[in-house]
C-alpha positions as semicolon CSV with decimal commas, in nm:
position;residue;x (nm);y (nm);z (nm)
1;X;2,476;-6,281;22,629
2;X;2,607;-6,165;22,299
3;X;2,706;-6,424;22,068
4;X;2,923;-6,334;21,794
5;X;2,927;-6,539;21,454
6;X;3,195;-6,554;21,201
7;X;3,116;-6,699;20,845
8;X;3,403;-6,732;20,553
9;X;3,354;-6,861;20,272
10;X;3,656;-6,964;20,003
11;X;3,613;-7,060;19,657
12;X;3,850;-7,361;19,570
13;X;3,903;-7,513;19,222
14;X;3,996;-7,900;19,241
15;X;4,180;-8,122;18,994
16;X;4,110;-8,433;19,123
17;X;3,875;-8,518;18,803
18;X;4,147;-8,448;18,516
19;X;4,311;-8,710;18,327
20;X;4,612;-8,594;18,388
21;X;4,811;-8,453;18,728
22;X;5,002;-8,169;18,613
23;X;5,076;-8,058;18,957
24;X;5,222;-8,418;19,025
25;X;5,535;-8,285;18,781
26;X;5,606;-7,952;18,946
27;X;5,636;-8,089;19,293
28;X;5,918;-8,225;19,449
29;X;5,874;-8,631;19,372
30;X;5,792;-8,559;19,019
31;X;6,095;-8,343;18,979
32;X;6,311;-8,561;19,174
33;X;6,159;-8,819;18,914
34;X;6,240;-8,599;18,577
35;X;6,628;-8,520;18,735
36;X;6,641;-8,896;18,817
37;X;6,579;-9,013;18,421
38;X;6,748;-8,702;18,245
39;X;7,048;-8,781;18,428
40;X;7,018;-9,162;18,396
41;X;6,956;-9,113;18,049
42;X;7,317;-8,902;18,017
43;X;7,507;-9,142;18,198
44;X;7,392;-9,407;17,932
45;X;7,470;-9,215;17,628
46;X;7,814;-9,150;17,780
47;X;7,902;-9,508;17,852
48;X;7,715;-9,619;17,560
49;X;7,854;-9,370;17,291
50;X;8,210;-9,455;17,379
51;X;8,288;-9,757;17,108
52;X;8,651;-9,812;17,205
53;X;8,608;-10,055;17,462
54;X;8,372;-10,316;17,461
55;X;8,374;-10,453;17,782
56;X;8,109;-10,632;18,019
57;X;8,145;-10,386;18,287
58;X;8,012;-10,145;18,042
59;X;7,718;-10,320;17,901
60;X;7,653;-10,405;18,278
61;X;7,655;-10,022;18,346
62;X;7,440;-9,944;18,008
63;X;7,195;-10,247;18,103
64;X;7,161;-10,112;18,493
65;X;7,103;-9,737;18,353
66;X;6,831;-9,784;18,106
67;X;6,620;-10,047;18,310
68;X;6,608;-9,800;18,551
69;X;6,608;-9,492;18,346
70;X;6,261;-9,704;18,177
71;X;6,116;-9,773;18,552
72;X;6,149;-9,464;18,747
73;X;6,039;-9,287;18,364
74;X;5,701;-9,548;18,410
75;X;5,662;-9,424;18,806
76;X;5,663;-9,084;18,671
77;X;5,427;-9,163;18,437
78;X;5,175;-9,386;18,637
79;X;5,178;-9,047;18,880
80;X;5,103;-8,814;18,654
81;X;4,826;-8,995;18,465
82;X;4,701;-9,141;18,819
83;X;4,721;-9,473;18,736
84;X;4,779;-9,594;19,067
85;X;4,474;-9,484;19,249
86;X;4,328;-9,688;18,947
87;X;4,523;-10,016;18,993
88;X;4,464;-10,057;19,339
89;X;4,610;-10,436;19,399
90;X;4,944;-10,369;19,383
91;X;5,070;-10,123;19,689
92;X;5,243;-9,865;19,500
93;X;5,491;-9,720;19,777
94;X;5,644;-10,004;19,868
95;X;5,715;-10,152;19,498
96;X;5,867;-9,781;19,428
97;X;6,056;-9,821;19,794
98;X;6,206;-10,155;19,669
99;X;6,244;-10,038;19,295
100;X;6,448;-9,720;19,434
101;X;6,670;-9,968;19,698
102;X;6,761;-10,201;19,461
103;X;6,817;-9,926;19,189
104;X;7,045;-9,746;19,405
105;X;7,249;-10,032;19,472
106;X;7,299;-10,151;19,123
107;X;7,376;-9,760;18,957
108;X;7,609;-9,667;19,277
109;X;7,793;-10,050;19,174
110;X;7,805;-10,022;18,788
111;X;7,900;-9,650;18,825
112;X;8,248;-9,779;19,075
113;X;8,317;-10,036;18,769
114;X;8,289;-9,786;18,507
115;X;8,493;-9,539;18,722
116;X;8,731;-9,776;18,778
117;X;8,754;-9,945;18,429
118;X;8,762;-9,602;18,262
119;X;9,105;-9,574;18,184
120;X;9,108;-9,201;18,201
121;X;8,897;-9,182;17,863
122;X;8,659;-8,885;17,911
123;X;8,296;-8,993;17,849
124;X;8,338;-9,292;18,049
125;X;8,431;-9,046;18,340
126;X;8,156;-8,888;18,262
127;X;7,946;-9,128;18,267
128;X;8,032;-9,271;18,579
129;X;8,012;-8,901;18,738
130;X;7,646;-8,909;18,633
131;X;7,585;-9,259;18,742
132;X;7,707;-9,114;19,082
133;X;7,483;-8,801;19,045
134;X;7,211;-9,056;18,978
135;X;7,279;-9,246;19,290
136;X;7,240;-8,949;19,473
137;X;6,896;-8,847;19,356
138;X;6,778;-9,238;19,381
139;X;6,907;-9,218;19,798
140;X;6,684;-8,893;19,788
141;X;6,404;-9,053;19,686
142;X;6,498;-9,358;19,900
143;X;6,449;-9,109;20,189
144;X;6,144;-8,954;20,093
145;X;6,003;-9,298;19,994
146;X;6,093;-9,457;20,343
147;X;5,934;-9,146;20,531
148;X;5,599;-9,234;20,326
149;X;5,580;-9,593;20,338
150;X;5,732;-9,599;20,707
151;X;5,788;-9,304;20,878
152;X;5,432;-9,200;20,940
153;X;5,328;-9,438;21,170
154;X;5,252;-9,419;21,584
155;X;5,491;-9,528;21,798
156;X;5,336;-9,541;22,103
157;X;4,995;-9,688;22,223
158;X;4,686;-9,465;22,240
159;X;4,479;-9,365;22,555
């Protein structure tokens, strides 16, 4: 009987030894990450550049934005310089699950007060349409977060 063989072979480069993941930033978590703190970081500088009102709801809004705008920058950067395959005690998916929950909550809350308390002065619009913006990407993330940590797994008994 004739036997027929078939042999490929592929060349393929990896970048699993660099320093740093520059891959990690043109895929769709690290860009969801970079849209996530750009806009965060707008929504601050509206709210916060506006001096004519000083009140609580808007240091509450500037306080929410840039302790998140400073986490989700540090989950951006522990990805791309692979710093969580490297710190290996702490599970990484689920304290960026909870980080994005939480997150969400607080910016879709402080972005109602500011919208509310606004007064129809311009930036603080603004900034409350970019703390909704941000809300938005943050439930994205949420999603994609919740299919990794959660989604994956068998629901029904193996034979």
């Amino acid at each position: 009987m004739p036997h027929t063989v078939v042999t490929t072979t592929s060349t393929t480069t990896s970048t699993d030894g660099g320093f740093c993941n520059i891959a990690y930033a043109r895929s769709f978590q690290g860009l969801l990450k970079i849209g996530q703190v750009v806009i965060l970081l707008i929504a601050f500088l509206c709210v916060h550049c506006e001096r004519l009102f000083a009140l609580s709801a808007f240091r509450y809004f500037e306080v929410v934005t840039a302790w998140f705008l400073v986490v989700f920058f540090f989950f951006f950067l522990m990805y791309l310089f692979r710093l969580q395959s490297k710190i290996t005690c702490i599970n990484w998916t689920l304290t960026e699950f909870l980080h994005y929950a939480i997150g969400g909550i607080l910016v879709f809350i402080a972005s109602i007060v500011v919208a509310v308390n606004s007064h129809g002065i311009s930036s603080l619009i603004a900034g409350s349409v970019f703390g909704f913006m941000a809300t938005f990407l943050i439930a994205i993330s949420i999603w994609t977060s919740y299919k990794v940590t959660c989604g994956s797994q068998p629901t029904g008994a193996a034979v």
